[in-house]
C-alpha positions in Angstrom: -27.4 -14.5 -14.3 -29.8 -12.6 -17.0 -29.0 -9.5 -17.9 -31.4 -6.8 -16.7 -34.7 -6.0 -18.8 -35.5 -2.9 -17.0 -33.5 0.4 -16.7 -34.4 3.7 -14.7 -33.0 6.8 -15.7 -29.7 7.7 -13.9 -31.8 11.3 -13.0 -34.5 9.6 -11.2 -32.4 6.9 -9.4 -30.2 9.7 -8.2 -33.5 11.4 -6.7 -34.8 8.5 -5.5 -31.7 7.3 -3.7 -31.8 10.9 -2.1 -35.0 9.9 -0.1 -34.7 9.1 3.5 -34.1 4.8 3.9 -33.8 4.5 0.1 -29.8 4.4 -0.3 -29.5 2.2 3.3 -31.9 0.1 2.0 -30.4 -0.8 -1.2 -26.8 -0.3 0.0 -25.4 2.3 -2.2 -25.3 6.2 -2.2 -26.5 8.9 -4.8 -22.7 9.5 -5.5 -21.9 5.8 -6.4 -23.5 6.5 -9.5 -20.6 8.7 -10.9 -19.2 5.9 -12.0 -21.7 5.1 -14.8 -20.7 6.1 -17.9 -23.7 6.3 -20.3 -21.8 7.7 -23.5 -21.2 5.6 -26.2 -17.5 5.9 -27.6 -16.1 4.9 -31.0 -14.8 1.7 -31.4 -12.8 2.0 -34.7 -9.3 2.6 -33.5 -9.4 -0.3 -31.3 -11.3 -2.7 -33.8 -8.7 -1.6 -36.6 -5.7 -2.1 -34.2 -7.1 -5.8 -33.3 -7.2 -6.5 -36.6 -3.9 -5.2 -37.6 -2.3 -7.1 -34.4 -4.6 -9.9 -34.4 -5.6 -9.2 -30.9 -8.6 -11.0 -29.4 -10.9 -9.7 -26.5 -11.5 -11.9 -23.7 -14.6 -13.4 -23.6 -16.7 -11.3 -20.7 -18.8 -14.1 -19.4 -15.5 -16.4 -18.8 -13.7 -13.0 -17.3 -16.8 -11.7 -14.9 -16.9 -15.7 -13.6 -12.7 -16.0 -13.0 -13.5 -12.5 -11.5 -16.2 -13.6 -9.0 -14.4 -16.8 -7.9 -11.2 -14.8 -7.5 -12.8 -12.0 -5.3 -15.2 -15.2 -3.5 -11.6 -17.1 -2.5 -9.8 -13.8 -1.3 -12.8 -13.1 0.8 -12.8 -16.1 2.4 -9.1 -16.1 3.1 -9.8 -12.9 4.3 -12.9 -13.8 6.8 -10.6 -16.7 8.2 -7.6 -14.7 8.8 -9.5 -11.6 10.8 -11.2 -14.5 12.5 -8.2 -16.1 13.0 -6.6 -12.6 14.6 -9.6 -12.1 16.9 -9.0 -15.5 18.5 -6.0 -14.9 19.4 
């Protein structure tokens, strides 16, 4: 997966998400983007404290990927048990 090359402004995705079809279509809501943080924050308590601790970050492309195959297998242990259920 590439990272993405392209970027609207939160203001205008907002708007257009308001438009009738727009947030069914894509599958989200104006309000889901709350979430998104776009401030950058200082870093140099952390980076000090991992160097005086000799922490190490996870690496984020090994983490996201454990993630996804993690939330894949629940789901699909998930799917078979409410199948499962409606048999029965």
């Amino acid at each position: 997966m590439q990272a993405p090359r392209r970027h609207l402004p939160l203001g205008l995705l907002r708007w257009l998400l308001k438009l009738p079809g727009v947030a069914a279509y894509f599958g989200t809501s104006p309000e889901s983007l709350n979430v998104i943080q776009t401030e950058r924050f200082d870093m140099h308590q952390s980076r000090e404290l991992e160097s005086r601790y000799q922490l190490k970050h996870p690496d984020t492309q090994t983490t996201l990927e454990n993630t996804a195959h993690f939330v894949r297998r629940e789901l699909r242990v998930f799917t078979l048990c409410k199948n499962a259920m409606s048999a029965i």
